[in-house]
C-alpha positions as CSV (number, residue, x, y, z in Angstrom):
1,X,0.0,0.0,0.0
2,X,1.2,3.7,-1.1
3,X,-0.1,6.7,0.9
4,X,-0.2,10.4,-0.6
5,X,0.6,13.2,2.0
6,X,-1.2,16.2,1.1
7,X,0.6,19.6,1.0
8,X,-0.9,23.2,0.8
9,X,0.7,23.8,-2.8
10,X,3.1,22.2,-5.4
11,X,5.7,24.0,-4.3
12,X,5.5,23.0,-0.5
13,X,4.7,19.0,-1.6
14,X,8.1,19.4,-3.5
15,X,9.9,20.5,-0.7
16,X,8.0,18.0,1.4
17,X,8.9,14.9,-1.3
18,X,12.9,16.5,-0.8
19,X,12.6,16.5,3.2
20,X,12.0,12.8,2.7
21,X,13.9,12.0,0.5
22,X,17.4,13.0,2.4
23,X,16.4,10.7,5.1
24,X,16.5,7.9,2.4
25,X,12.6,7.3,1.9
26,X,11.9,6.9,-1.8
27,X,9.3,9.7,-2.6
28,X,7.7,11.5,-5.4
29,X,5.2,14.8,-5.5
30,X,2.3,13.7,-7.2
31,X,-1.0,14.8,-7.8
32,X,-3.6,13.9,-5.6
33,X,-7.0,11.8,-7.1
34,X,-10.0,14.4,-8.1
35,X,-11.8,15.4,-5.0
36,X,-9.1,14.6,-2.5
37,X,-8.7,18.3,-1.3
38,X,-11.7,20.1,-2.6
39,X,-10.9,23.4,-0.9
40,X,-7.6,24.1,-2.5
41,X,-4.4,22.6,-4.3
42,X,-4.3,18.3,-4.8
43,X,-0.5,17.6,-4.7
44,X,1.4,15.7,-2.5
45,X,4.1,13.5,-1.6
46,X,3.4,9.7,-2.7
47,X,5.4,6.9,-0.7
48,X,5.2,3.6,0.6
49,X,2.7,3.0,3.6
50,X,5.4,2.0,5.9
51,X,7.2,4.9,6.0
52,X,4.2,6.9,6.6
53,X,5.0,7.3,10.6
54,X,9.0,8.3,9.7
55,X,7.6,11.1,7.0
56,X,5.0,12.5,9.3
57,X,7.7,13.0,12.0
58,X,10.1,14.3,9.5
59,X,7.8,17.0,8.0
60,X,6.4,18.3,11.2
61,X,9.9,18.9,12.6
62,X,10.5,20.9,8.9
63,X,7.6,22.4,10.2
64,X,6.0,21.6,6.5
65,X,1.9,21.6,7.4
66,X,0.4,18.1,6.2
67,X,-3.6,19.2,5.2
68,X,-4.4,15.0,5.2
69,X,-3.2,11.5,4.6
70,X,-4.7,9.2,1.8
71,X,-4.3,5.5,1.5
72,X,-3.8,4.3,-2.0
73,X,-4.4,0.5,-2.3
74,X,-2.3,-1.1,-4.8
75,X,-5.1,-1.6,-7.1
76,X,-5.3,2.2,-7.0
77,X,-8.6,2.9,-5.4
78,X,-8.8,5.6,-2.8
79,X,-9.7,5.0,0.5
């Protein structure tokens, strides 16, 4: 299972996706399903379901606000 970390803006999910990505986490900015965030931008960082505890952590010490956490099954249905 993949989770997608939503970010207020591109620009702060691409930061984010870096932030991660120094601590050894493979993780890429994507863009988030349609109606994910329906009050404002739907991008985020996209990475394994494991790490998700690790790049939680990491991001609120970067102090980089996370609006929401999705789960994205393997067979790529949101939950």
């Amino acid at each position: 299972m993949h989770i997608l970390i939503l970010c207020r803006s591109l620009t702060s999910a691409q930061k984010a996706a870096r932030i991660i990505q120094r601590s050894g986490i493979y993780a890429v900015t994507a863009k988030a399903p349609q109606g994910a965030n329906p009050g404002g931008c739907a991008y985020g960082v996209k990475l394994a379901g494991r790490n998700r505890d690790t790049a939680l952590r990491l991001l609120t010490e970067a102090g980089i606000p996370v609006l929401s956490v999705i789960e994205l099954p393997e067979h790529g249905e949101r939950r």
